[in-house]
N, C-alpha and C positions, 0 to 999 in steps of 0.2 A: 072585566071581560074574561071570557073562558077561553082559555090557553089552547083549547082544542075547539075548537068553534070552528075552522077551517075544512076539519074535516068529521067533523060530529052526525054530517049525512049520509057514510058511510054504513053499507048495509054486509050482513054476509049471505050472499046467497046459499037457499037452498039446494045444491045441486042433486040432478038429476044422473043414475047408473052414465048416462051417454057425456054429461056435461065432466061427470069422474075422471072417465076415460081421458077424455079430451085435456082434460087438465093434467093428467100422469104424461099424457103423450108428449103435451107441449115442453113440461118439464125435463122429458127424458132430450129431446128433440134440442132444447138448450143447452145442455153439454155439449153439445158437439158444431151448433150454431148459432149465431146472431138472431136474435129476436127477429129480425123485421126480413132476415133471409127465410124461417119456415111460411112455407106456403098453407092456405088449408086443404090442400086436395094430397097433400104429404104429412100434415095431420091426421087429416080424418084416414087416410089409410092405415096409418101408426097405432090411431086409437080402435079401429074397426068399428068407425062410424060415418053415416052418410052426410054427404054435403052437406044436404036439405036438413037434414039434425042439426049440424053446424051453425048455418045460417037463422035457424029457429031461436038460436040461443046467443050468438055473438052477429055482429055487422064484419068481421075479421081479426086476426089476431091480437091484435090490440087492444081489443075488447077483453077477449079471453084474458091476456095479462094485468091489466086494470080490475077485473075479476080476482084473479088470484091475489093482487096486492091488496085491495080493498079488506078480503077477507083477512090475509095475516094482519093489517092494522087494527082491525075492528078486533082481532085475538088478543091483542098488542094493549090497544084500548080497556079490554076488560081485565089486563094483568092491571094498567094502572088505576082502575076505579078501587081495585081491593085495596090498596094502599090508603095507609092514614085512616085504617077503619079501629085499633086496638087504642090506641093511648099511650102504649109504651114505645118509645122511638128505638128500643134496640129489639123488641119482639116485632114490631114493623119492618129494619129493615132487612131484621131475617127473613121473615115469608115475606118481604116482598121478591128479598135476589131466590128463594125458592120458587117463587112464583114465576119470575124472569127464565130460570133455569128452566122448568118446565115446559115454560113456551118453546123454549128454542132445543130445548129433546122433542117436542111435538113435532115442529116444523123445521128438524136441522136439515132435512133433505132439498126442500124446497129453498129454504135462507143460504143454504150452500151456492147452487143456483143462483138467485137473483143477489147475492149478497157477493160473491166469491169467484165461482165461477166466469158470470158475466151482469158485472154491476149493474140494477135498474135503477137509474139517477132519479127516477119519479119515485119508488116503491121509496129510497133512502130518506128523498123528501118527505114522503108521508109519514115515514118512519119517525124523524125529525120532530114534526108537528106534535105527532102520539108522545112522543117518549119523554 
């Protein structure tokens, strides 16, 4: 059975300039509060974007944040498919903590946030599953 089967329907979205926005905002918006405290109508002014854009892409924030985590695992995911591709287990598990290292210089701002700042006990989950 495949160890990641759980979450292996996990896609990363393309996002869109509006969807960008929305995503920086929400993140900036989590330093300073509770996930399920930001509204979208103090989002989308944050991101300078309209409701109706909002609602085109997400049903509410929730959405938006399952978005965001989905995408880091699915990143997360493709650190550990490069693994166990060389043959030599100490040139492995160099590039793989290279490869580990990278992700999290990619996305330390975000992992700060959902990691540190204000723990997402799902996104940890997912984490769990990937890693």
């Amino acid at each position: 059975m495949n160890p990641y089967s759980s979450i292996l329907h996990l896609k990363k979205a393309k996002l869109t300039p509006a969807q960008e926005s929305l995503t920086a905002a929400f993140l900036q918006l989590c330093r300073t509060k509770a996930f399920s405290a930001i509204s979208v109508t103090e989002l989308c002014v944050k991101a300078h974007v309209a409701r109706t854009t909002f609602y085109a892409s997400y049903s509410n924030t929730d959405t938006l944040l399952a978005e965001i985590e989905d995408s880091l695992i699915v990143d997360l995911l493709k650190v550990n498919r490069r693994f166990h591709r060389i043959g030599n287990v100490e040139q492995e598990s160099t590039d793989y903590l290279n490869n580990v290292m990278t992700f999290v210089r990619e996305h330390e701002a975000t992992l700060t946030v959902l990691l540190v700042e204000q723990p997402d006990i799902r996104l940890i989950d997912k984490w769990k599953q990937a890693a």
